[in-house]
C-alpha positions as CSV (number, residue, x, y, z in Angstrom):
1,X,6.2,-5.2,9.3
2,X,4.8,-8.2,7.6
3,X,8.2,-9.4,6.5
4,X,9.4,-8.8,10.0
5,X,7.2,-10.8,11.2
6,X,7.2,-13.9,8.9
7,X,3.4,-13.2,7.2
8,X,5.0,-11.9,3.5
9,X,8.8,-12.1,2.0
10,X,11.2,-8.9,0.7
11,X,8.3,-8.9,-2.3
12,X,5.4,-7.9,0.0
13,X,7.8,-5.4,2.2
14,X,9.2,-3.6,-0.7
15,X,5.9,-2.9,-2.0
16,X,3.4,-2.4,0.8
17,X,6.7,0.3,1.8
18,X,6.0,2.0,-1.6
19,X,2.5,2.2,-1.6
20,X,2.5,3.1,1.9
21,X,5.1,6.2,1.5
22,X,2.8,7.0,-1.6
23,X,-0.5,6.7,0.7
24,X,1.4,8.5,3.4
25,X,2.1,11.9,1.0
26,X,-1.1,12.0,-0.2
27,X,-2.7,12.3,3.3
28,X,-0.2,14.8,4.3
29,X,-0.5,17.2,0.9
30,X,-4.8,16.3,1.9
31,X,-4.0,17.7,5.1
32,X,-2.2,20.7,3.9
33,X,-4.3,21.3,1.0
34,X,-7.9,20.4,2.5
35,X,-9.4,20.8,-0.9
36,X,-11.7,18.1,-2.7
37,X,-9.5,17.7,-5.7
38,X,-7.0,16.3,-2.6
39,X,-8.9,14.1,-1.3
40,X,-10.3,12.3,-4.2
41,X,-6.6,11.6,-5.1
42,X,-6.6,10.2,-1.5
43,X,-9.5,8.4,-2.2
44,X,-8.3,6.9,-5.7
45,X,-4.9,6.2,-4.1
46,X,-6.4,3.8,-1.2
47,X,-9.0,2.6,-4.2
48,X,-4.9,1.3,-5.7
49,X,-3.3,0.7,-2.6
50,X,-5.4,-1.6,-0.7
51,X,-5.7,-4.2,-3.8
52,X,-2.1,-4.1,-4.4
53,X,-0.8,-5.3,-1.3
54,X,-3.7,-7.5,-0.8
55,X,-2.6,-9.1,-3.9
56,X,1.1,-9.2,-3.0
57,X,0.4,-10.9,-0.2
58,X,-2.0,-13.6,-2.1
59,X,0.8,-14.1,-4.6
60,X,3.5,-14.9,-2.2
61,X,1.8,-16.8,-0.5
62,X,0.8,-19.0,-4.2
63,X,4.6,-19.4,-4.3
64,X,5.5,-20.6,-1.2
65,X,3.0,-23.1,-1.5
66,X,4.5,-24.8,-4.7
């Protein structure tokens, strides 16, 4: 969606899609699962996902700026 929408190039799509399918199975095998070990990897995997992107975005944005 952000490339879609002009806010991040093919950089910040292709990731934020990889970490997002990656986010997106481990909430589903949480919800199958509904054990602790399951939802710590959930909570580690947002701990790495929200950063990433976050910092995808900052970086394109330091190269369209020069």
């Amino acid at each position: 969606m952000p490339t879609y929408y002009g806010y991040g190039g093919y950089y910040v799509g292709g990731v934020s899609l990889v970490c997002g399918l990656i986010f997106l199975y481990l909430a589903f095998k949480l919800l199958k699962d509904l054990q602790i070990p399951a939802a710590k990897k959930l909570m580690y995997g947002s701990f790495f996902y929200l950063p990433v992107v976050q910092l995808m975005f900052l970086f394109d944005f330091i190269g369209k700026v020069k």
